[in-house]
C-alpha positions in Angstrom: 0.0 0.0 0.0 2.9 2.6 0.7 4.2 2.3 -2.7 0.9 2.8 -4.4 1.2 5.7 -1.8 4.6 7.1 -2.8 3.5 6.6 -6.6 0.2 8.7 -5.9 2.6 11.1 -4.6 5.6 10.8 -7.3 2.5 11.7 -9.7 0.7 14.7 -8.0 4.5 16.8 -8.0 5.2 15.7 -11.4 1.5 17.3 -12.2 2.8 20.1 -9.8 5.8 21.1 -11.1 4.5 20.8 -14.7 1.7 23.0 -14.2 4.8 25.8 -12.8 6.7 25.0 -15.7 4.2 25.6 -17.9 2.9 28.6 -15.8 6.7 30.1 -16.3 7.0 29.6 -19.8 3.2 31.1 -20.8 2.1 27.6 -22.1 -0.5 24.7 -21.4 0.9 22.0 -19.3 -0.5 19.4 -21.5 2.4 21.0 -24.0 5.4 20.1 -21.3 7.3 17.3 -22.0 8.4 16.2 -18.2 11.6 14.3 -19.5 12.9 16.7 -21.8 15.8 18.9 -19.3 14.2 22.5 -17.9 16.8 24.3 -19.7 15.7 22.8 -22.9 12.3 23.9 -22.2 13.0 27.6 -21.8 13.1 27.9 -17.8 16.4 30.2 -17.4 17.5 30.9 -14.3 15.8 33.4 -12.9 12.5 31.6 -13.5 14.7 28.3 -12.3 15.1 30.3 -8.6 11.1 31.4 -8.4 10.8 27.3 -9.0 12.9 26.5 -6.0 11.3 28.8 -3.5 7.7 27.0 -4.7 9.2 23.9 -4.5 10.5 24.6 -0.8 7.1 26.5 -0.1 4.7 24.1 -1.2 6.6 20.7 0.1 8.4 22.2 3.3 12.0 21.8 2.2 15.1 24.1 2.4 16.9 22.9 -0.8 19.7 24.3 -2.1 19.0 27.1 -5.2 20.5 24.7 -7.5 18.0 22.0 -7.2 16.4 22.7 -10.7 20.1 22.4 -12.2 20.7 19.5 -10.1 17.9 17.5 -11.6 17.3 18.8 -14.7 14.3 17.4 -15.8 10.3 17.4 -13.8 10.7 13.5 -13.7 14.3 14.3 -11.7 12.9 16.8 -9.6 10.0 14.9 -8.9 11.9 11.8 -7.9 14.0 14.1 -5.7 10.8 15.6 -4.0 9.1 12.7 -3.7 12.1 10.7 -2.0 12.4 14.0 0.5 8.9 13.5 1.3 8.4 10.1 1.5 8.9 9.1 5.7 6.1 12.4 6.1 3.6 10.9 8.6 0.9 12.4 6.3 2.0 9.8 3.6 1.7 6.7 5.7 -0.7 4.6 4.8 
C-alpha cells in the first residue's frame, strides 16, 4: 500500500511542477514534456530560482537554489521531492 502511496505522490508533484513549468514559460501543461531537461524547455535561471522557492514553499524543504540544475528534468525533480517527502507521517498509509 505505501508504494501505491509514494507513486500517488511521485504523480501529484510531477503534475505540480508541470503545471509551474508551464505557468513560467506562458504555455499549457499538457504542452510540457516532463523528461525533456528545464533548460531545454526555456526555464532560465531566474525563473529556475522562483521554481525552487515554490518547490520549498509548497513541500516544506530548504533545498539548495541549485536544485532545478541539479535534476534537470520534472521526472528528476519529482523523484528528488518525492524521495524527501516520503517518511512524512501524512504519507503513511
Amino acid at each position: 500500500m505505501r508504494t501505491l502511496v509514494l507513486a500517488q505522490q511521485g504523480a501529484v508533484v510531477v503534475d505540480w511542477i508541470t503545471a509551474r513549468v508551464a505557468d513560467h514559460l506562458g504555455r499549457s501543461p499538457r504542452d510540457i514534456d516532463p523528461t525533456r531537461p528545464l533548460a531545454e524547455l526555456g526555464i532560465d535561471s531566474v525563473a529556475a530560482v522562483s521554481i525552487h522557492g515554490d518547490i520549498e514553499f509548497e513541500w516544506d524543504l530548504d533545498l539548495d537554489p541549485t536544485i532545478v540544475f541539479d535534476y534537470p528534468t520534472i521526472l528528476d525533480l519529482a523523484v528528488f521531492i518525492t524521495d524527501e517527502i516520503a517518511d512524512r507521517p501524512e504519507l503513511a498509509a
